[in-house]
Structures are given as C-alpha cells and as structure tokens.
C-alpha positions as CSV (number, residue, x, y, z in Angstrom):
1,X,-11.4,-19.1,-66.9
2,X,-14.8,-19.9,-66.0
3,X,-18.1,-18.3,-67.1
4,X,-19.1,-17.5,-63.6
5,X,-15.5,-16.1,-63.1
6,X,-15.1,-14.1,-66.2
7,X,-18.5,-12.5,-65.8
8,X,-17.5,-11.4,-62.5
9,X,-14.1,-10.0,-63.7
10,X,-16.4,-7.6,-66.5
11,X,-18.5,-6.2,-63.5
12,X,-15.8,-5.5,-61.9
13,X,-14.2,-3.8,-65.1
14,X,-17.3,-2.0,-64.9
15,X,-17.3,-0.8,-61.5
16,X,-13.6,0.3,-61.6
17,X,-14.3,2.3,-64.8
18,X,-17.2,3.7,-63.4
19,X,-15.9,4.8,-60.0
20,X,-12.5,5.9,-62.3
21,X,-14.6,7.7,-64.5
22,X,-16.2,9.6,-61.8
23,X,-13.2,10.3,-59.9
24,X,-11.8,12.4,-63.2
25,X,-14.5,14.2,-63.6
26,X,-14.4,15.3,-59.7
27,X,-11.2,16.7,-60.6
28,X,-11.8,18.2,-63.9
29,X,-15.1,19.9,-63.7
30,X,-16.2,22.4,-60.9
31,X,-19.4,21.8,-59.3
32,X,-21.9,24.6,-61.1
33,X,-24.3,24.0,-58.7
34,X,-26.5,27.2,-56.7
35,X,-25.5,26.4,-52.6
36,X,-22.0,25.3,-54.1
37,X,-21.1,29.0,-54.6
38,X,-24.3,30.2,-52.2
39,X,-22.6,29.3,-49.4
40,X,-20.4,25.8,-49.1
41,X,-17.3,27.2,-51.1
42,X,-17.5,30.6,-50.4
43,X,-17.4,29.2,-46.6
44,X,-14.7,26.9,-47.3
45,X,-12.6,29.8,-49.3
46,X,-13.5,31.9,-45.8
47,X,-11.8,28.9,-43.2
48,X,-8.7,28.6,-45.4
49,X,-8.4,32.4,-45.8
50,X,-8.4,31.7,-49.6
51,X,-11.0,33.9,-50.2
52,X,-10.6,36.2,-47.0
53,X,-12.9,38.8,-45.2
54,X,-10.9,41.6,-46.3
55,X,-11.5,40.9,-50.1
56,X,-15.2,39.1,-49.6
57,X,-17.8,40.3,-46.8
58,X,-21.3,37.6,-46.7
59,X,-24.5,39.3,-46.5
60,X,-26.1,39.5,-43.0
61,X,-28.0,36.4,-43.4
62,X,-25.0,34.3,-44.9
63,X,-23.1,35.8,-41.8
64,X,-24.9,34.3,-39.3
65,X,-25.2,30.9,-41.2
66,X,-21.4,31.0,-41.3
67,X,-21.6,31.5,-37.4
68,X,-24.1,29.2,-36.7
69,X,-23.9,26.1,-39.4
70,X,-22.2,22.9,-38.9
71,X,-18.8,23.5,-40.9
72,X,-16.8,20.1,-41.2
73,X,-17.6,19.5,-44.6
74,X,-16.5,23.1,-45.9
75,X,-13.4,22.4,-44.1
76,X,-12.3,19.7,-45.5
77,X,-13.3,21.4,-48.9
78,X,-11.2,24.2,-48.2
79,X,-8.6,21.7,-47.1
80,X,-8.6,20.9,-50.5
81,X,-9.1,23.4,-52.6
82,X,-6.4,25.2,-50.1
83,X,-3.5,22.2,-51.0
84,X,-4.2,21.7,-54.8
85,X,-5.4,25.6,-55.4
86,X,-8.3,24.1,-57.5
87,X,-12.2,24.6,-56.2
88,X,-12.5,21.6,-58.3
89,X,-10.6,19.3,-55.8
90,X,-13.2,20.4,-53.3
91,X,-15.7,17.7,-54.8
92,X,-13.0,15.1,-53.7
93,X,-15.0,15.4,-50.1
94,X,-18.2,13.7,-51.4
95,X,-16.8,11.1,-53.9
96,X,-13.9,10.2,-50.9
97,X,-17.1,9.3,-48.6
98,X,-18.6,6.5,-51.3
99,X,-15.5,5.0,-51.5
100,X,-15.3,4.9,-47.8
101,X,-18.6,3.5,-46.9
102,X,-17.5,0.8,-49.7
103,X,-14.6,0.1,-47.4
104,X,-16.7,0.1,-44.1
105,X,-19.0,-2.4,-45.7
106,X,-16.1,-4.7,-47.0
107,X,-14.3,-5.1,-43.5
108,X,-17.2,-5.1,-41.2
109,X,-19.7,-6.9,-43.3
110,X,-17.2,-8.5,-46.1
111,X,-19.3,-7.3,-48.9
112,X,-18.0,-7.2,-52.6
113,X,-16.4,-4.2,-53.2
114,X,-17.7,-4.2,-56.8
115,X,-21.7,-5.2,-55.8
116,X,-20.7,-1.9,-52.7
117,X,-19.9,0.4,-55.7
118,X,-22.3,-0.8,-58.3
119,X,-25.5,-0.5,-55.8
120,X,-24.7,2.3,-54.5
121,X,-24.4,4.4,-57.3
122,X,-27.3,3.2,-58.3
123,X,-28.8,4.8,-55.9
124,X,-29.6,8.4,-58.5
125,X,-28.8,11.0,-55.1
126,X,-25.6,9.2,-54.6
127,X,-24.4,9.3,-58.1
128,X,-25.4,12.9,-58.8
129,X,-23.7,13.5,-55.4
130,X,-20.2,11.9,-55.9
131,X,-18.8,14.4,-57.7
132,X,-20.8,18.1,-56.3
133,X,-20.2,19.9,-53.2
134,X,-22.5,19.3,-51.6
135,X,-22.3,17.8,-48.1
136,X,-25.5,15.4,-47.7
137,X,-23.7,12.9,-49.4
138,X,-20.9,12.3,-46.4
139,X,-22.7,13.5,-43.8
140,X,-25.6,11.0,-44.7
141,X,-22.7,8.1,-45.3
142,X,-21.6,8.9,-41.7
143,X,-25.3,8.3,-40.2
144,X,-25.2,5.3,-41.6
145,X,-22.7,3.7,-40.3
146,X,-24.0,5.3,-37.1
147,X,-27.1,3.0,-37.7
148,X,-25.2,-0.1,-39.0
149,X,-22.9,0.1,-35.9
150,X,-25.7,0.6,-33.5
151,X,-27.7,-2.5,-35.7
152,X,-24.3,-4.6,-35.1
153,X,-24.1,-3.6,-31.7
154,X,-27.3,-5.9,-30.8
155,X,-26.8,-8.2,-33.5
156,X,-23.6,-9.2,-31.5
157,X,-24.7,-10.8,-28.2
158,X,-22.4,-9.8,-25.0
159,X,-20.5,-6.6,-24.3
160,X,-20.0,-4.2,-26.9
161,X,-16.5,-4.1,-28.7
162,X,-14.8,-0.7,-28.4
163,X,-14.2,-1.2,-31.8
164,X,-18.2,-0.7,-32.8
165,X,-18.4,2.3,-30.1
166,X,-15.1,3.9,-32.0
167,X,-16.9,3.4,-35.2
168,X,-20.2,4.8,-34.4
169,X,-18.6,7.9,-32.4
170,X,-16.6,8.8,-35.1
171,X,-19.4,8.9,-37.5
172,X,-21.7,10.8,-35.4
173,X,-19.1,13.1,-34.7
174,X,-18.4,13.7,-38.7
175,X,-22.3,13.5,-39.0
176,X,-23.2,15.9,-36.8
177,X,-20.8,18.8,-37.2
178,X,-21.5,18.5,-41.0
179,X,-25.6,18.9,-40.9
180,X,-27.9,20.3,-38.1
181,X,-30.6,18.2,-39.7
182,X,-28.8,14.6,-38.6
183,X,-28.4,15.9,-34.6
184,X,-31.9,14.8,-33.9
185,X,-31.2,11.2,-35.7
186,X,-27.9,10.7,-34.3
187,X,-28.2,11.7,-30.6
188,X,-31.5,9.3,-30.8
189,X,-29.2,6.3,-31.9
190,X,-26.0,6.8,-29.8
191,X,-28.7,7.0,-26.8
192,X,-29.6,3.6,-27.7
193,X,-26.2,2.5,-28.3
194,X,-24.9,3.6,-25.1
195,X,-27.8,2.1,-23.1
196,X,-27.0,-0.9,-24.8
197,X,-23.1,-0.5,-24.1
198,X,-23.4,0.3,-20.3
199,X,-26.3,-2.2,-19.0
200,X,-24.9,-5.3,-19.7
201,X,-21.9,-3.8,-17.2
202,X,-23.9,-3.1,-14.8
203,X,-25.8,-7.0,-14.9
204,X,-22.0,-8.0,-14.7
205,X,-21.1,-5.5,-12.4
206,X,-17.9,-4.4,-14.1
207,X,-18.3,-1.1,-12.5
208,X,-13.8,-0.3,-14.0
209,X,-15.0,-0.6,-17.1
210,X,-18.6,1.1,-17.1
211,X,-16.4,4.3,-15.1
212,X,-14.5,3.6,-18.1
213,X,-17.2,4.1,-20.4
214,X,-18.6,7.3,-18.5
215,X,-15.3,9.0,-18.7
216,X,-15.0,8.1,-22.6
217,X,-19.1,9.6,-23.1
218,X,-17.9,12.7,-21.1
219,X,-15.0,13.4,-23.5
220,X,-16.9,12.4,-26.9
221,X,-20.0,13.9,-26.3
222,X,-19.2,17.3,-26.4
223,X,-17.0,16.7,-29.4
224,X,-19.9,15.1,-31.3
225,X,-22.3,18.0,-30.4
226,X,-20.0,20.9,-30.8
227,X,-21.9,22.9,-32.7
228,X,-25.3,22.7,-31.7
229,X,-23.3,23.2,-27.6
230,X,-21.1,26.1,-29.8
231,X,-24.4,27.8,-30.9
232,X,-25.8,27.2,-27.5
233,X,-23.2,28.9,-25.6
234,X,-22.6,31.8,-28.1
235,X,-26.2,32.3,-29.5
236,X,-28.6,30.7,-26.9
237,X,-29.9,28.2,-29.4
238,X,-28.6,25.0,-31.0
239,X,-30.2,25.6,-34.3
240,X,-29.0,29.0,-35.1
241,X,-29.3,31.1,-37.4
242,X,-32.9,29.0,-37.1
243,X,-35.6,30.6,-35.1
244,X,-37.7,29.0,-33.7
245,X,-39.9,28.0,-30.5
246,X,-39.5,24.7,-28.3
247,X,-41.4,23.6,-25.8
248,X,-42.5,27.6,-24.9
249,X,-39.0,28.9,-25.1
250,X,-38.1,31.0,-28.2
251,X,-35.0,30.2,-29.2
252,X,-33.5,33.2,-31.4
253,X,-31.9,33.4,-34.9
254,X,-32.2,36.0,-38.2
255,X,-33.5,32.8,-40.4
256,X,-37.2,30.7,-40.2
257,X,-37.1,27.1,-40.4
258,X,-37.0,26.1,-44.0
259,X,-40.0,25.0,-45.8
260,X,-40.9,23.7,-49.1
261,X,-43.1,21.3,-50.8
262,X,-45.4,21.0,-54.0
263,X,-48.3,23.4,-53.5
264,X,-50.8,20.0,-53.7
265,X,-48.7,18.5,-50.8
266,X,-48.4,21.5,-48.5
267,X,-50.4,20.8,-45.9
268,X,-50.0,16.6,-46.0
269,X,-49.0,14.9,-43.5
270,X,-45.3,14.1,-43.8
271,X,-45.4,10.4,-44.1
272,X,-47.7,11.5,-47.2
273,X,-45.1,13.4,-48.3
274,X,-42.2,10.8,-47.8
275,X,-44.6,8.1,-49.4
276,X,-44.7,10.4,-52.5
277,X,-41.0,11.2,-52.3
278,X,-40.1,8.0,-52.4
279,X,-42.2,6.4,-54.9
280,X,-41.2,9.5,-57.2
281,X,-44.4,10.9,-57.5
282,X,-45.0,13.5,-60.1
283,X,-41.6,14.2,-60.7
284,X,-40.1,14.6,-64.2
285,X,-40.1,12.2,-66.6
286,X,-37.6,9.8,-67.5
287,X,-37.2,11.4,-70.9
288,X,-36.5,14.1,-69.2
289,X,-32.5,14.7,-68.1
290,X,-33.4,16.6,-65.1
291,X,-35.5,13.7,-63.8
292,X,-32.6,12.7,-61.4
293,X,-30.5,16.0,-60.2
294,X,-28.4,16.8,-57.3
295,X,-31.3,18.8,-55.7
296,X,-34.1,17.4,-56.9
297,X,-35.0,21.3,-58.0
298,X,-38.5,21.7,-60.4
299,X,-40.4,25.3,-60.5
300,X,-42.3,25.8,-57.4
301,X,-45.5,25.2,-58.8
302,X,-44.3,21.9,-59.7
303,X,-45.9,18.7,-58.5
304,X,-42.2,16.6,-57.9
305,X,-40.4,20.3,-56.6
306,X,-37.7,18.6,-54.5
307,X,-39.2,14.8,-54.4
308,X,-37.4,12.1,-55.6
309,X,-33.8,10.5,-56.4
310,X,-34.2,7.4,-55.0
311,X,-35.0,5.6,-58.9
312,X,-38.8,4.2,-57.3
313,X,-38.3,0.8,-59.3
314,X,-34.8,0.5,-57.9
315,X,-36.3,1.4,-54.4
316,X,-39.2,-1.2,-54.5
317,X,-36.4,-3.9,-55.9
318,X,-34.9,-3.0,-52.9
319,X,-38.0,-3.1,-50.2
320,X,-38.5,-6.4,-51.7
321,X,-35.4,-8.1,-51.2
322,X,-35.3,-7.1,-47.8
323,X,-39.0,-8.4,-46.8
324,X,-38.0,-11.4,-48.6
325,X,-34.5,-12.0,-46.7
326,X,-37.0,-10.9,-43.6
327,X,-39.2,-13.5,-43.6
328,X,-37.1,-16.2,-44.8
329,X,-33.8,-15.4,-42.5
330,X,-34.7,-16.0,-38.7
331,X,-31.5,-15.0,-38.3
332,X,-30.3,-12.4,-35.4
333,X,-28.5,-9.7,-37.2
334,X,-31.4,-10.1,-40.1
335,X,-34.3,-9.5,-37.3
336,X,-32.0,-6.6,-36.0
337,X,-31.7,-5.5,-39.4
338,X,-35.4,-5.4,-39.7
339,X,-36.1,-3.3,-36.6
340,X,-33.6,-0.9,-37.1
341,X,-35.0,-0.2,-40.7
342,X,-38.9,0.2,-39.3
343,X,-37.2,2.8,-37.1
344,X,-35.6,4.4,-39.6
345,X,-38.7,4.4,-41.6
346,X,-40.6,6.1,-38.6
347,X,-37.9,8.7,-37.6
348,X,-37.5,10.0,-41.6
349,X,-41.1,9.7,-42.9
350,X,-42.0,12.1,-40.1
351,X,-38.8,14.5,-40.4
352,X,-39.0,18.3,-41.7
353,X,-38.8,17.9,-45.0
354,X,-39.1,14.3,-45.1
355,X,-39.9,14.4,-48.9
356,X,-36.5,16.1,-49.6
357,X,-34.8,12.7,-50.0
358,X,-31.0,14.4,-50.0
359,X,-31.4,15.3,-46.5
360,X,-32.2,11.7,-45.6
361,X,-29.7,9.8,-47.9
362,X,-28.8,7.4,-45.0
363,X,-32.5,5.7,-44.9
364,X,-31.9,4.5,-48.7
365,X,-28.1,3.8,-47.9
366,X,-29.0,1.8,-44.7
367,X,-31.6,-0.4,-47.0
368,X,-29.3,-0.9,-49.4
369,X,-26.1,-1.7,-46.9
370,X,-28.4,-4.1,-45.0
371,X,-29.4,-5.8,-48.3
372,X,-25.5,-6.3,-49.4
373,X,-25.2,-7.4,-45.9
374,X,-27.8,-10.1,-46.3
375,X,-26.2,-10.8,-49.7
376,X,-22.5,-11.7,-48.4
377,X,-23.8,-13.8,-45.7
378,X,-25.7,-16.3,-47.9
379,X,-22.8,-16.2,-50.6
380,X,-20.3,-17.3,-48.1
381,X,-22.7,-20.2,-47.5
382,X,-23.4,-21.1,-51.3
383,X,-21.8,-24.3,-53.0
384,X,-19.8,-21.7,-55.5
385,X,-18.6,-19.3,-53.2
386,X,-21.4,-16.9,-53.8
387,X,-20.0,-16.0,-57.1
388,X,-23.1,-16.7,-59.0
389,X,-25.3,-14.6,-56.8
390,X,-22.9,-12.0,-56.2
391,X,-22.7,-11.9,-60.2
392,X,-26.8,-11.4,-60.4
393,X,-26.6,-9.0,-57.9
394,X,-24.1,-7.0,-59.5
395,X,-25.5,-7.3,-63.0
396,X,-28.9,-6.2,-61.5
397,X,-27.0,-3.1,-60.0
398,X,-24.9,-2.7,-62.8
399,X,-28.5,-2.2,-65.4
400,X,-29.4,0.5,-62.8
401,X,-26.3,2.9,-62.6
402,X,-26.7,2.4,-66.5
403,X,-30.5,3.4,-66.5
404,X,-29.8,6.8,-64.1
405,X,-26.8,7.1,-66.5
406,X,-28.7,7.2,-69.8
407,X,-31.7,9.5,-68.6
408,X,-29.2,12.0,-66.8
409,X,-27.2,11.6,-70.3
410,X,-24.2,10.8,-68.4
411,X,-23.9,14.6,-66.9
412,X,-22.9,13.1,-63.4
413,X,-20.3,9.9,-64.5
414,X,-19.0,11.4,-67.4
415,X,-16.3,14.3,-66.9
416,X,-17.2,17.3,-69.1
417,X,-13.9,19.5,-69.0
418,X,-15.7,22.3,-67.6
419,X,-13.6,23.2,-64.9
420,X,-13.5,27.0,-62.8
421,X,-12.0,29.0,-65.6
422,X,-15.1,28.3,-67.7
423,X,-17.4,28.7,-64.6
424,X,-15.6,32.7,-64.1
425,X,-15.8,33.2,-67.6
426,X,-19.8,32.1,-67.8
427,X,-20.9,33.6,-64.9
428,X,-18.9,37.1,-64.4
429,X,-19.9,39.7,-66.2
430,X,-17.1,41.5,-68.2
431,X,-18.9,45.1,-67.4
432,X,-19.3,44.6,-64.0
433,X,-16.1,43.2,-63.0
434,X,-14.2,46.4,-65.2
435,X,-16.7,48.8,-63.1
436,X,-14.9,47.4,-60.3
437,X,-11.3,47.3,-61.2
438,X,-12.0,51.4,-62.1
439,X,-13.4,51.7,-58.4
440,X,-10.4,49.9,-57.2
441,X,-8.0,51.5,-59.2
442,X,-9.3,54.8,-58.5
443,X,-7.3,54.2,-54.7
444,X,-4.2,53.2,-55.8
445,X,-2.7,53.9,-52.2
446,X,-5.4,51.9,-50.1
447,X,-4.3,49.6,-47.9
448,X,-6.2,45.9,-46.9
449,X,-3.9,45.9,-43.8
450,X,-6.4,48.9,-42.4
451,X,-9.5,47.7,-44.8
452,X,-9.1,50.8,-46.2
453,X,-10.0,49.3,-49.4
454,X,-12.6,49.9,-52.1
455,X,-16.1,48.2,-51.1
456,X,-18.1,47.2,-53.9
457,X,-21.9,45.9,-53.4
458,X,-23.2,43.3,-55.9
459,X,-26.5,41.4,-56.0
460,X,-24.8,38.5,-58.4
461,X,-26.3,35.6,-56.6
462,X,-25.0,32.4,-56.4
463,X,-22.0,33.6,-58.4
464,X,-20.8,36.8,-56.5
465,X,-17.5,34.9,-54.9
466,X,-16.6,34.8,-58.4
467,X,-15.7,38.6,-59.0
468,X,-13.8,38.3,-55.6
469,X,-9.8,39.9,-56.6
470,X,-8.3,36.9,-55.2
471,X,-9.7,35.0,-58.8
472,X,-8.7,38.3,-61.4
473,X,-4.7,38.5,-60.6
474,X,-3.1,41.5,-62.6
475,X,-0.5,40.0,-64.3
476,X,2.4,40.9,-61.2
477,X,0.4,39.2,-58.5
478,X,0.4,35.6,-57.8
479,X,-2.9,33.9,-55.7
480,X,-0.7,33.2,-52.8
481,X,0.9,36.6,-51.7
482,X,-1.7,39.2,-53.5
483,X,-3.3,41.6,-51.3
484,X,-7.2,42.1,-52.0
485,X,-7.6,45.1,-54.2
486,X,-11.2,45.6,-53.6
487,X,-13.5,43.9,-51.2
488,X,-16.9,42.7,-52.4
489,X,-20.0,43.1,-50.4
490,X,-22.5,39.9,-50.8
491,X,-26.0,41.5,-50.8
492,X,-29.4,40.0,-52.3
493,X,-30.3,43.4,-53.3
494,X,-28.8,47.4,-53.2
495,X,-30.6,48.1,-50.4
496,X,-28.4,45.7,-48.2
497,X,-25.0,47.1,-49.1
498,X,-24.0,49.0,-45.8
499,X,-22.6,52.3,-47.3
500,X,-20.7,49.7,-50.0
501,X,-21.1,51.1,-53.4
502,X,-23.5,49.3,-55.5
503,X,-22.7,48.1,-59.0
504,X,-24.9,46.9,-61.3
C-alpha cells in the first residue's frame, strides 16, 4: 500500500472510532445537562405520554413554553426514548443530524466522509453537542443546508432542480419547527430562493410550471411555519410565550425576550459582541475543562458568560482558507459561496444574542461546509486524486478534534457509563421522594382516571421530572401499564403550587 494511501486509511480509522466512540456514549450516558431536564425531556416525556399530565403538571411559565415553542426536536426525542424506554436514546436526535449533514455533503458536494466527520467535530459546539439534548445542534444542521441549497441554487445556472427546492423545504421545515430563533434566517433565505426559482419562469414564460411552483409554496409554506402561524392563530403572536412589541403592536406572551451578556459587553453593539464571541474572548482558559461546554455557561459576572465554542484558532484557520480559495478561485459556485457567507456574517453578527454561538451553529457549519466544498473540487482535479490534500486536510482536522478533546478531558467523545439510574440516584433526594410516597400512600383509593390523586409541589429545579412516579415503580407495577400514584407540581418556588402541597 502506498504512504499517501495508508495515511489516509489511519484517518479514517480515526474518524470511525471517533464517530463510534461518540455514538456509545450517546447511548450509555444521559445527558445531565440544566434545559435537558428544564424543559426538552420533560416535554418530550409529555408528547409520548411517557411522563403524562396526570403524574407531572409544568409550572405556568413552562406551560406556556410547552404551548408556544417549536417542538420537533422533543418529538423525535420522545420518539425515542418512547421505542427504547431509555431517556438516554433521546441524544440519538443530535448525533443522527452530524451524521446526516456528513451524508448531505458527500452526495451533493462529494466531500470525504472522513475530512465531513473530522472537521466538523472539530468544530468544539458540535462535538459537545453530538451526544446532549439539546436541539441547536440539528436545527442549526438543517439551516444550513437551507443556505447551501439556496448557495447551489445560483451556483447552478438555469432553472432550479426540484431536487434543491425539496432539499431546502425540507430543512427549513425541520429548522423552523425546532427553534423560533432560525424563523427570521430561514423565511429570509427561502424568499430568495423562491425569487430565484420563479423568475427565470417567467423570462421563459413557462407559466405550467411556475402555477406549478405556486401551488407547491401554498402547500409548504404553512407546513414550514407552523408554529409561528399555530401561535398566531391560538395566541395572537408568533413568538409566544415571548412578549414583545413590533412595529407598535404588542404582541402578548407570560415571558420577556431573553437577554444575556457579560456585564462589560451589555450595552455593545452586537457585531461587538459576535466579534468577541467568535474570537473567544475572555472566556476560560484552555487549562481549564469547561473552556468548551455545551452551553458555553460561566458565572454571570463573567467576562466569556455564554461566548465562545467555535475553538478561535480553528475559526481563523478556517476564515483563511476561505479568503484564500476566494481570491484565487474565480469560479461561480466559489463567488456564490463568498456572498452567501458575507450575508451570513451580516444576518448573525447583528442577531439577539449574536454572541451566544449555539444558537447560530449554522454560520460556523456553513464556513466549514463551503471550505470542504472548495476542498473536493480541487482534489478531483489533482494529479493524485486529491488524496494528498485530502490527507492534510484531514490530519489538520484530525489535531483539532484532538485539541477540544484533551482540554474538555474527553467528557464529550468518551462514554462515561453514567446513564439515568445514576442521574435519579444523584439528583433525587431520598427524604423528599419518601415524603411523597407517605402523601401518596395516605389515599390508597384515589383514582388518576378522575385526577383524584395526591398533588405534591416541589421547587427541585432542573431535576423535578425525576421524582415523577412513572420513574419509582413499586415492585408490582411495570413502566408501561402503571397508573400515576401521585402527580408532581413543577414550581420555581412554594408560593406557585396552586393549592398542591409543598414538600421540601
């Protein structure tokens, strides 16, 4: 075998190990992380009825986000976690999404699988992402290949396949229903896209198929948007549970837009704030494991509070590459490339929150798609096949997963064995859950049927889904057929429990 050859077959040893080894530890360990059991499980444990209404009531507040958020990616969690009976498979939703955007980028731009798999995790957001519940990570996937679809759309000269259109509908439509935050970003790009769909049909005048492509945008588009039209329709505003004013209309909901920044950057301009983000300025250091996490979390006093994960010398590596296959590629698709990335730039720099990176994974994962892009194009024209640039490439990417590996001490490649049991037997606590099993047992004849069943109150938060009934059988009861035996009342404090009794 030659050298070029067997280098190439030990990054792709690597990359298969890698992705293996994060696949088992999506399986293995439950995500610990706050939102996980805040809101995204205990919502997905609510669609599948795993966790039902009769045995665990949401606060007010986490009420109305249940009403109001996009809920795709809880779904499919609770899809999960609903056919394996394991929360842990829920993570499966995230780490599924990296290995389909590798897929995307190997039959539409015919990049390496292993330089897909090694750059992108990589990227430190993606890698502490691939195995959490969390939702950025696919909903930011599916923006992408929004924006890639939308950049191929004018890279390709003449009518627009159905093909792209499919692709870009379908993504929005994952996209959207997963984040409200990625609306604003994808309604922008399939504007575009359809302008550039439907005037080249009227220059033709192939009025069949631009009534064609009408009807189709009448059907998709209220698919796409159904929850922002949902929360429209049911809640007269889009963004619920968000307040907030637009254009002089007040637009009602129980929640204010969220905000939060390092004191120092408060009142920056966002770009500043993005700038800083990006760069990782004055976040933790790399001697520090936390440095890279999956929500970027530091105390609020903090100069890096929610900044960073994008690995700033991975980032300007990056940037680099892609002025440099700028100026030197005249090429159509590489000058399409280039515009749709200054947009990007624009549209995320001046974003709410632009400096929370997570909520704008698809600017990085656009940079770093357009770059393996670039990349396959000019190996398919080398005198080797590409194999000794795809090799550097990977090798480059390769030194990077390893350098977010070593300074997150392997915590998000590595599979731990700390799976839900652990997490119930951590978190609950044994004097609390027996104060409830006496209140429930003190009704031995109540009925859930009626909800004429024992309503406890705790203030246990993130963890309170965890002392639900459904997870501490009695011995006779199996998870399937066992009627709650006490219903828990979320509450952030005793003074929200609604006539529940409050324990401690």
């Amino acid at each position: 075998m030659k050298p070029a050859r067997a280098f190439a077959f030990v990054l792709a040893t690597a990359a298969v190990a890698l992705a293996a080894s994060i696949a088992l530890k999506a399986a293995l360990d439950v995500s610990p992380m706050w939102d996980v059991w805040y809101y995204h499980l205990p919502f997905a444990a609510r669609i599948f009825d795993i966790v039902p209404k009769e045995a665990y009531a949401f606060h007010a507040l986490n009420e109305a986000r249940y009403q109001g958020f996009p809920l795709l990616g809880e779904a499919l969690q609770g899809a999960l976690w609903y056919l394996f009976r394991r929360p842990e498979a829920a993570s499966f939703v995230a780490f599924a999404s990296v290995g389909f955007f590798v897929v995307y980028l190997k039959y539409v731009y015919r990049v390496s699988a292993v330089s897909s798999v090694l750059a992108l995790l990589a990227i430190p957001l993606v890698q502490t992402h691939a195995s959490s519940c969390y939702v950025d990570l696919p909903a930011n996937v599916a923006v992408a290949i929004v924006l890639l679809s939308l950049a191929e759309a004018f890279a390709t000269p003449g009518r627009v396949s159905w093909r792209i259109l499919a692709r870009a509908g379908v993504s929005a439509a994952v996209a959207a229903n997963m984040r409200l935050q990625l609306n604003p970003v994808v309604a922008i790009a399939l504007t575009v896209l359809g302008a550039r769909a439907f005037f080249p049909l009227l220059r033709a005048h192939a009025r069949r198929d631009g009534a064609r492509l009408l009807g189709v945008a009448v059907v998709a588009i209220p698919l796409i948007f159904a929850t922002p039209l949902k929360n429209l329709a049911v809640h007269r505003n889009p963004v619920y549970p968000m307040a907030m004013t637009l254009a002089g209309v007040t637009l009602p909901g129980p929640e204010q837009i969220y905000s939060d920044a390092p004191p120092y950057l408060a009142s920056a301009p966002r770009m500043q704030r993005f700038a800083y983000s990006v760069f990782e300025v004055g976040i933790r250091p790399m001697s520090d494991p936390r440095r890279w996490t999956v929500d970027q979390w530091m105390p609020s006093d903090a100069t890096g509070n929610r900044m960073g994960g994008f690995f700033g010398v991975y980032l300007v590596a990056h940037l680099a590459l892609f002025v440099a296959f700028s100026v030197r590629d005249r090429s159509r698709a590489q000058r399409v490339s280039a515009g749709l990335f200054l947009a990007a730039t624009l549209f995320v720099s001046n974003a709410p929150q632009s400096h929370e990176l997570r909520y704008y994974m698809f600017w990085m994962l656009v940079l770093v798609a357009s770059n393996l892009a670039s990349l396959a194009r000019r190996a398919r024209a080398a005198a080797d096949g590409g194999v000794g640039l795809e090799n550097a490439f990977a090798f480059a990417s390769l030194v990077a997963v390893g350098a977010v590996a070593f300074v997150t001490r392997g915590a998000y490649v590595l599979p731990s064995g700390y799976g839900f049991d652990e997490l119930v037997r951590d978190k609950v606590n044994g004097a609390t859950l027996a104060a409830i099993e006496r209140e429930g047992a003190a009704r031995p004849g109540s009925s859930p049927t009626t909800g004429d069943v024992p309503r406890v109150c705790l203030a246990k938060e993130p963890w309170t889904l965890l002392y639900a009934s459904p997870f501490h059988l009695r011995p006779e009861e199996s998870f399937a057929a066992s009627a709650p035996r006490y219903q828990v009342v979320e509450a952030e404090s005793a003074t929200q429990c609604e006539g529940a009794r409050f324990v401690p």
